[in-house]
DSSP file (Angstrom, degrees, kcal/mol; ACC not computed):
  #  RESIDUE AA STRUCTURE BP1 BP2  ACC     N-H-->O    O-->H-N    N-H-->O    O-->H-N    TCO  KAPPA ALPHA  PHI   PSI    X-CA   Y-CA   Z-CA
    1    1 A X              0   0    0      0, 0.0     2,-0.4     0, 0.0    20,-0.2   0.000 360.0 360.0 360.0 134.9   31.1  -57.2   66.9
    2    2 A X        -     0   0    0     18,-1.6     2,-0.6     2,-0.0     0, 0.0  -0.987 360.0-156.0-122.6 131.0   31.3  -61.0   66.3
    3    3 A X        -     0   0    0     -2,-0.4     2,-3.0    16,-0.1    16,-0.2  -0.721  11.3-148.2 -90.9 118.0   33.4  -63.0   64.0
    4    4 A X  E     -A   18   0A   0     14,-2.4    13,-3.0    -2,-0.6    14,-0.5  -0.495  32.8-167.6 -94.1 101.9   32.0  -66.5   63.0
    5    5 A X  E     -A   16   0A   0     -2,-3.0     2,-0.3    11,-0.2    11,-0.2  -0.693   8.8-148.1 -81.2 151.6   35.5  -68.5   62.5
    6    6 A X  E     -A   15   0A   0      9,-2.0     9,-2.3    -2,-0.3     2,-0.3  -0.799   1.2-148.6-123.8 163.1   36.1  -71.6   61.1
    7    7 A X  E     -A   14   0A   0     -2,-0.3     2,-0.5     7,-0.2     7,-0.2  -0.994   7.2-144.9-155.8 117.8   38.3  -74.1   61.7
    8    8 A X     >  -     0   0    0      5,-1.5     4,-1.1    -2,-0.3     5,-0.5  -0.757  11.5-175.6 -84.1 101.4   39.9  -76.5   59.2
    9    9 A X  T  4 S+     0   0    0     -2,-0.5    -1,-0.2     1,-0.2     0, 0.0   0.955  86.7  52.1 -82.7 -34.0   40.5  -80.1   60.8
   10   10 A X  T  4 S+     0   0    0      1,-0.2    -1,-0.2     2,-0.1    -2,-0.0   0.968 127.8  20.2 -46.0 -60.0   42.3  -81.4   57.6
   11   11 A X  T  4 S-     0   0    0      2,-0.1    -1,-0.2     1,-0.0    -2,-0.1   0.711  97.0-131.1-106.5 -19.4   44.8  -78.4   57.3
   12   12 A X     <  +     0   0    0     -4,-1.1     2,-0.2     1,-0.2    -3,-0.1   0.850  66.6 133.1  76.9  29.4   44.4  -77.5   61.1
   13   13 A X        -     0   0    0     -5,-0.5    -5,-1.5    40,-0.1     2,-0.4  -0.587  45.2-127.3-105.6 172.9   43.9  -73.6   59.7
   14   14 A X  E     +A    7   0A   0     40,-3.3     2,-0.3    -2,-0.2    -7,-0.2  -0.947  20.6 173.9-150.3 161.6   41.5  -70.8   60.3
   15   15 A X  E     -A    6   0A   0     -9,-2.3    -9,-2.0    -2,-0.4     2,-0.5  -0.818  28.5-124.5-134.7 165.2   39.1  -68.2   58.7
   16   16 A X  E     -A    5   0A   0     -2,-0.3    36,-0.3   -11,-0.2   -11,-0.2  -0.853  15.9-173.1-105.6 143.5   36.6  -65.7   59.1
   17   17 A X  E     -     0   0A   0    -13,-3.0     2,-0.2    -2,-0.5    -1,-0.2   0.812  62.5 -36.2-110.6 -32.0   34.0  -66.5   57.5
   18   18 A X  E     -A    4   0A   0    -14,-0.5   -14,-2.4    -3,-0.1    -1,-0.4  -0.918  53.4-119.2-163.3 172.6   32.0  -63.0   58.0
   19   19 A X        -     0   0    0     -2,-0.2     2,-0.2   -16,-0.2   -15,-0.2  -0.159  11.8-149.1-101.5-135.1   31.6  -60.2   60.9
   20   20 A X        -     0   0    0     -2,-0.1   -18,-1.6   -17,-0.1     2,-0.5  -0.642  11.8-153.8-175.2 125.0   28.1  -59.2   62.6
   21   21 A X        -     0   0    0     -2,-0.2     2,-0.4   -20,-0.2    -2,-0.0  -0.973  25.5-179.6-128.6 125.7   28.5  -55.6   63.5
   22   22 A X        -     0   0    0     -2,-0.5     2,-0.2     4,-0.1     4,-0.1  -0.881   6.0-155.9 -76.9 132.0   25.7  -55.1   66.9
   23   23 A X    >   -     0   0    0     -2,-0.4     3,-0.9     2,-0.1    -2,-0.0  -0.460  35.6 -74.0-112.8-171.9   24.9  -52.4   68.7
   24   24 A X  T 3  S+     0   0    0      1,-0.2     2,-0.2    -2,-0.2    -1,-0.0   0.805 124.5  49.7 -59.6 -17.9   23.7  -50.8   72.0
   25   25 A X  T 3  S+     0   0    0      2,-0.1     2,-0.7     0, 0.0    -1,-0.2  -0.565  82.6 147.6-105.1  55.7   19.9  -51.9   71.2
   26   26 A X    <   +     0   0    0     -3,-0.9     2,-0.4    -2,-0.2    -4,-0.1  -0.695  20.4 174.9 -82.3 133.7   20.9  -55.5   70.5
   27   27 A X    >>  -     0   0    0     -2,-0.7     3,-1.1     1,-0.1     4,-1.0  -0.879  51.8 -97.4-125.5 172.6   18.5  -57.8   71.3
   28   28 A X  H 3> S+     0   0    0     -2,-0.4     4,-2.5     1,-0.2     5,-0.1   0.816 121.3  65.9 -39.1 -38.9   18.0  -61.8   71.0
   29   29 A X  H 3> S+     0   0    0      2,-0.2     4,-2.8     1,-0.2    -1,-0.2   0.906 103.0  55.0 -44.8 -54.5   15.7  -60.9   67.5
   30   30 A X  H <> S+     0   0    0     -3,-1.1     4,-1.0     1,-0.3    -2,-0.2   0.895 106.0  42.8 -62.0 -65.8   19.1  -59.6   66.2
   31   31 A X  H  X S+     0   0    0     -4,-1.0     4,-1.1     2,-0.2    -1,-0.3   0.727 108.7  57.6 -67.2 -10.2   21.1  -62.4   66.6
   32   32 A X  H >< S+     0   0    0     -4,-2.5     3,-0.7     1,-0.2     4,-0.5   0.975 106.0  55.1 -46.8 -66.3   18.7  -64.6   65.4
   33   33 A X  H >< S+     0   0    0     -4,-2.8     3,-0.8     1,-0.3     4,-0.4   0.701 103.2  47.3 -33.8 -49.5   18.8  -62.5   62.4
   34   34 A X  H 3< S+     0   0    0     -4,-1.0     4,-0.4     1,-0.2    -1,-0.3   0.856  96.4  79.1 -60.3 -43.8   22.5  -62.7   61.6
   35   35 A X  T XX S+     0   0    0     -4,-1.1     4,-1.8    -3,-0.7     3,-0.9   0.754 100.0  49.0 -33.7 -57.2   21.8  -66.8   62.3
   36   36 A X  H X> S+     0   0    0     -3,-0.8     4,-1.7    -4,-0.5     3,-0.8   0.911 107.0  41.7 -65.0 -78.4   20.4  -66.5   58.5
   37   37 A X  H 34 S+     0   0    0     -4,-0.4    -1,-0.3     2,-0.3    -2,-0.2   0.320 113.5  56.5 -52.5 -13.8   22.5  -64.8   56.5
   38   38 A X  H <4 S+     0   0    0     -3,-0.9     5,-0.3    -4,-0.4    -1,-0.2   0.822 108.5  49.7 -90.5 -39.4   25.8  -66.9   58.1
   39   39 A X  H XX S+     0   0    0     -4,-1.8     3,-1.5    -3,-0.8     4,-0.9   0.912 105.3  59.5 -72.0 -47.8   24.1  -70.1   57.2
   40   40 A X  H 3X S+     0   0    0     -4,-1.7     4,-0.8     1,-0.3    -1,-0.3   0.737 107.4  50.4 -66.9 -22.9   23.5  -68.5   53.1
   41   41 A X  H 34 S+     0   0    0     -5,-0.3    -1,-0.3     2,-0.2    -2,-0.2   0.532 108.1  44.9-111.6  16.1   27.1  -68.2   52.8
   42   42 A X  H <4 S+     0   0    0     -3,-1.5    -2,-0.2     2,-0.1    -1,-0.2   0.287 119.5  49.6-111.0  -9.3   28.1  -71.7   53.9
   43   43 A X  H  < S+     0   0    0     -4,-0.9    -2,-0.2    -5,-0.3    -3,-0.2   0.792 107.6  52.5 -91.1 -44.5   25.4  -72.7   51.7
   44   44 A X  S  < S-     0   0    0     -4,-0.8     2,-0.3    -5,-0.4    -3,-0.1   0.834 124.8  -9.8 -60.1 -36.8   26.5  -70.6   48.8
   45   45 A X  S    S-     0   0    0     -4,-0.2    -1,-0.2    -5,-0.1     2,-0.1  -0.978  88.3 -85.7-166.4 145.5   30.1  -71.5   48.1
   46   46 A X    >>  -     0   0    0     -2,-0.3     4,-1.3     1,-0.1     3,-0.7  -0.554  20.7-130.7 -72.0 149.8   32.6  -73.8   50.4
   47   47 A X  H 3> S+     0   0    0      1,-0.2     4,-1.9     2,-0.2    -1,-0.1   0.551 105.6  74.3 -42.4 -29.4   34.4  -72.4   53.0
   48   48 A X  H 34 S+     0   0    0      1,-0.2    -1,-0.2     2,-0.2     5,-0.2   0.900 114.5  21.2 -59.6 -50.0   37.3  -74.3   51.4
   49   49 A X  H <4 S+     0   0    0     -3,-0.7    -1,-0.2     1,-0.2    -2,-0.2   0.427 122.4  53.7-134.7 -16.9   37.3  -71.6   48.5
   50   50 A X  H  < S+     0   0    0     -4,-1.3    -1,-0.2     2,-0.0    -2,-0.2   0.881  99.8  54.1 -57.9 -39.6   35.7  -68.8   49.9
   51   51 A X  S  < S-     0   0    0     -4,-1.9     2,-0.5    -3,-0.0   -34,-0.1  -0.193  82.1-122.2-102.7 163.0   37.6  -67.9   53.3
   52   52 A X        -     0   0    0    -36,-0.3   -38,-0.1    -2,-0.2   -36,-0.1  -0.893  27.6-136.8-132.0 118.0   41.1  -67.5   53.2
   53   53 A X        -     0   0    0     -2,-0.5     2,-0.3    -5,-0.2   -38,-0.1  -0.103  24.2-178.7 -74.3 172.5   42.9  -70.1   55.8
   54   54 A X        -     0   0    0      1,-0.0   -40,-3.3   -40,-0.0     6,-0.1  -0.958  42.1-110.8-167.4 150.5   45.9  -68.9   58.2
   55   55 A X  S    S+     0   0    0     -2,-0.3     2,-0.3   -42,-0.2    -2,-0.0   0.617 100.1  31.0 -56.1 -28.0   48.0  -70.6   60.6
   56   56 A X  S  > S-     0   0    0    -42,-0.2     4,-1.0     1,-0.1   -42,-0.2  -0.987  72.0-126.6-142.3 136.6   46.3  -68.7   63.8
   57   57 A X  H  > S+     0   0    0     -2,-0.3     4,-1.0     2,-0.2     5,-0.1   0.598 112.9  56.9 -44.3 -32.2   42.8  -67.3   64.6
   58   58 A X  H >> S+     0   0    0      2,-0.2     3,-2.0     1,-0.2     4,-1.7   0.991 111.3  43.4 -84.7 -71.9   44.4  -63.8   65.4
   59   59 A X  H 3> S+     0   0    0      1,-0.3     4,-1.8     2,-0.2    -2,-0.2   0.713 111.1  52.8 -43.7 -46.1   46.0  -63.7   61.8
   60   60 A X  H 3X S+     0   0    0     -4,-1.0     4,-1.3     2,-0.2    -1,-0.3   0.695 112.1  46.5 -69.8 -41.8   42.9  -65.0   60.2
   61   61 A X  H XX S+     0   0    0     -3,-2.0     4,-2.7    -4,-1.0     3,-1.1   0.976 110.8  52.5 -81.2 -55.8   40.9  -62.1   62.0
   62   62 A X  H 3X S+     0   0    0     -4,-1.7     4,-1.2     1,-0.3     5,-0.3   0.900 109.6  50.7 -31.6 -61.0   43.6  -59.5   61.0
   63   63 A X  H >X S+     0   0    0     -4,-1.8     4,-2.7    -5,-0.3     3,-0.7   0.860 113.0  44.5 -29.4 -57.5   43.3  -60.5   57.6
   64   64 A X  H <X S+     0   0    0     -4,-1.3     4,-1.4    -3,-1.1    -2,-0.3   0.839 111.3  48.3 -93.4 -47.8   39.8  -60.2   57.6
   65   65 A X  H 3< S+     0   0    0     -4,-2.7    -1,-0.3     2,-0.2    -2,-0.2   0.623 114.2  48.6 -68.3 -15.1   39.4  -56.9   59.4
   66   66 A X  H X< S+     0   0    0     -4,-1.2     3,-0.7    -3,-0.7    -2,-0.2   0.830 109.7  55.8 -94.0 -41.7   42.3  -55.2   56.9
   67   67 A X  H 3< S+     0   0    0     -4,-2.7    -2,-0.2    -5,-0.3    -3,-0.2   0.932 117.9  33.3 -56.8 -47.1   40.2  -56.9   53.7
   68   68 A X  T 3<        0   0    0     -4,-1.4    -1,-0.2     1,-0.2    -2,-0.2   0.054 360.0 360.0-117.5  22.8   36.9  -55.1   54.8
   69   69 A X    <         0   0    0     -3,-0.7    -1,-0.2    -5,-0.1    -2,-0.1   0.774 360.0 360.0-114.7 360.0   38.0  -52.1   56.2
């Protein structure tokens, strides 16, 4: 699993911005692939008002994992 975080220099917060779920046959192809789809949502809408900011990376992942599980 990888979480692409973001990091707010203005407010000094942080977010998930999505996860990338891998497996035992991962190969380079794969993450390439995820590359796309990370990039379409930072394109789509700001981070500012998409993500949901928090004080710590560990809260910000907690969040994130509680929202989508």
């Amino acid at each position: 699993m990888e979480y692409v975080c973001l990091y707010r220099l203005d407010t000094k917060q942080y977010a998930v911005l999505c996860t990338n779920f891998y497996n035992s046959t991962y190969s380079n192809d794969d993450h390439a692939y995820f590359k796309k789809p990370t990039i379409e949502l930072l394109l789509e809408e700001s981070p500012k008002s998409r993500c949901k900011w928090f004080s710590s990376i560990q809260k910000a992942i907690e969040q994130h994992d509680l929202d989508f599980s």
